[in-house]
Phi, psi and omega in degrees: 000130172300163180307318182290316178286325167298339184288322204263006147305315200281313185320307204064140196231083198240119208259180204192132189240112167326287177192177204242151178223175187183116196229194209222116145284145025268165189204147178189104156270105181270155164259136195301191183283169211286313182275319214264337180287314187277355174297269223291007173251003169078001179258123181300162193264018185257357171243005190228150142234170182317176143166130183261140179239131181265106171296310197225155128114185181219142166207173163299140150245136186222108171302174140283130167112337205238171181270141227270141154280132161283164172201121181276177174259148183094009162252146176239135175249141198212140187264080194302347176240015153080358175328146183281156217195167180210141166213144205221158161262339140198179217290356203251357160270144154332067187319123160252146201287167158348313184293279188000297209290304205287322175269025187247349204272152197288195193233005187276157187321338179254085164312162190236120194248132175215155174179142168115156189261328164299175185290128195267139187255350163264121171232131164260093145299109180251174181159191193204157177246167177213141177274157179275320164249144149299103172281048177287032192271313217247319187272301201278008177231025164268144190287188184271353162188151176241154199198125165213139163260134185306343174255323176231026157105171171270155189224120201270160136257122152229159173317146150073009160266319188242135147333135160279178195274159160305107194123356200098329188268048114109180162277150172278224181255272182354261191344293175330252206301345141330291203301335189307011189241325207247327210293347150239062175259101172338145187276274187119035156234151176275160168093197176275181179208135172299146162331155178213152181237103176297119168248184183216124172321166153254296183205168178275012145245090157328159198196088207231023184227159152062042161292131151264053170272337182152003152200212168247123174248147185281177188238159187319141173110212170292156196214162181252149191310155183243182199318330202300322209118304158283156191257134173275140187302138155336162112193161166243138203344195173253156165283154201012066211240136201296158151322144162246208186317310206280340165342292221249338196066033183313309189284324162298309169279332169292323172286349175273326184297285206311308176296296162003243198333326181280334168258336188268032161030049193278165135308149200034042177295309184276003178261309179314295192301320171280343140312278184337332195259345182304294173296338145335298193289343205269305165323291240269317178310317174267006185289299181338320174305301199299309199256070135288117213265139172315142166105322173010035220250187201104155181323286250230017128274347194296326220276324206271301197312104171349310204260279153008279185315301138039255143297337170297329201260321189267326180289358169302294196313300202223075177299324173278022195268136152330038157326147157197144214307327170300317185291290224293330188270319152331284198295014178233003181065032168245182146293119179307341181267334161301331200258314206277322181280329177280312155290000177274318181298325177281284200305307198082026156178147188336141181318283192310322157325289190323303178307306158331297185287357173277301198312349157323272161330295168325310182292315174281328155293328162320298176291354171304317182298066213291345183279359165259155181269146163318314161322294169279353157314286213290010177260313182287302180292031152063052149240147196280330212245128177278002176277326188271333199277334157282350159314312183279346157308304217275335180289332183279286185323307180100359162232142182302158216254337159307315179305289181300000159261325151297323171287344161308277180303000000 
């Protein structure tokens, strides 16, 4: 089993549709902070993330960090660490809070949210996934939001990559496809730096209007001006940049099934939808995955690097075998000092560290488990000794691993 498909065995990845909303301008929603969202959903907040579906209509999305984003219909935006965020029909309004929204929704299995009195030109499914653990090799190296559209692709963001556009409003197409080329290079300005958004091409006459998915998204070229002020420029992707979503109409077909199932109040419309946003997210990772540019570094470049990648794939295969940095490098065709320096640069800490903390991960999926003994955790996760797999519980986790199965329980 690859390294990726093992983490999102053991994590488990589980998704969840707030409500569906459909609203009238003007509108303007902030979402709380990260901590203050999973409190009142009962979830940590260091595992769960986010996640928007644009049905219809164009609005502002505004990060902390970032220069405010357009957003078309027929896009998903997903916060992956749960940031707090505002989405608007435009930037001069006044953000009411979440609860606002959340306290108009109906009571059908799919809640329904609506607000503002005309006829609504926005409509959204929103909602968050959540992990049962925390990876962090894997958690800590997703930027703060991703955006894919069906015509052009995952779109990476983080502060401090491409310059905003002029006037303030946020990036363009341009931008987008520069940054899939730039986005990990030093920006080379001091200070802060407006949001920025990184795309990965689809193809080459991009296409992000005029979806029959449920409204009009523009398509590459002249556009009529948006709320900002500025008109966004022609363009077109960038050069050699992997398929995206849009190749196969993989994203396009999965976003029609989803909006179905959130409106058409079908039986097991909420057992459907929760698969549904689940595999979304997982496409969007590994699309994220794909144009990582050589020099990378983080998990999910590690996974892709021949050598690395490698060793990452056998200590997956067989975390309990008696590893040691000499075996590990031997059985990956490396030099113990190539391995132990490379993956320490990728990864971000020693092979054998790593191992430990997976074997970590394992122990807790494991210990879930009640029909198993602590004893045969710590045999399956490669300890002889039931003293030492509790040492080591307990210093990575912080609690002796009986304790963390009862609280668990």
């Amino acid at each position: 089993m690859d390294p990726l498909s093992d983490v999102l065995r053991v994590l488990r990845l589980t998704g969840a549709v707030f409500f569906t909303a459909r609203l009238s301008a003007p509108w303007a929603f902030r979402s709380p902070p990260p901590r203050e969202l999973a409190l009142s959903l009962g979830l940590r907040p260091d595992c769960m993330a986010l996640f928007h579906i644009l049905v219809e209509g164009r609005c502002w999305l505004q990060v902390g960090g970032f220069a405010p984003i357009q957003i078309d219909a027929g896009t998903v935006i997903v916060l992956p660490h749960g940031h707090a965020h505002t989405v608007s029909s435009r930037l001069d309004l006044e953000p009411k809070p979440l609860g606002v929204l959340l306290d108009s929704c109906s009571r059908d299995a799919v809640p329904v949210a609506e607000y503002g009195s005309g006829a609504a030109d926005a409509r959204f499914i929103c909602g968050y996934l959540h992990w049962d653990q925390r990876f962090d090799p894997l958690m800590g190296t997703l930027p703060m939001l991703l955006i894919a559209c069906p015509r052009l692709g995952v779109l990476i963001s983080e502060p401090g990559e491409v310059a905003a556009e002029a006037h303030g409003v946020g990036p363009t197409a341009r931008s987008l496809a520069r940054a899939a080329r730039t986005r990990d290079r030093p920006s080379g300005h001091g200070g802060s730096q407006a949001a920025h958004t990184a795309a990965q091409a689809a193809r080459p006459a991009a296409s992000t209007q005029e979806s029959d998915l449920a409204g009009p998204m523009p398509r590459g070229g002249r556009s009529e001006p948006r709320d900002g002020g500025a008109e966004p420029r022609q363009s077109t992707p960038g050069p050699g940049g992997p398929e995206g979503f849009g190749d196969d109409g993989w994203l396009e077909t999965m976003l029609r099934y989803t909006i179905e199932e959130a409106e058409g109040r079908r039986p097991g419309s909420p057992a459907m939808l929760t698969r549904l946003v689940e595999l979304l997210y997982l496409e969007m990772l590994r699309q994220y995955m794909r144009p990582l540019p050589e020099g990378h570094t983080g998990w999910l470049a590690a996974v892709r690097h021949p050598e690395v990648g490698r060793a990452l794939r056998l200590l997956h295969e067989q975390p309990a075998r008696k590893w040691t940095v000499d075996s590990l490098a031997r059985a990956a065709y490396m030099s113990r000092s190539a391995l132990g320096q490379r993956f320490t640069d990728m990864v971000g800490e020693p092979p054998m560290r790593y191992l430990t903390g997976w074997r970590m991960q394992l122990a807790q999926n494991l210990l879930r488990q009640p029909e198993l003994s602590i004893a045969q955790v710590a045999a399956r996760v490669g300890y002889d000794s039931d003293v030492a797999f509790h040492r080591a519980f307990k210093r990575y986790v912080g609690v002796p691993p009986g304790v963390w199965r009862k609280g668990v329980g």
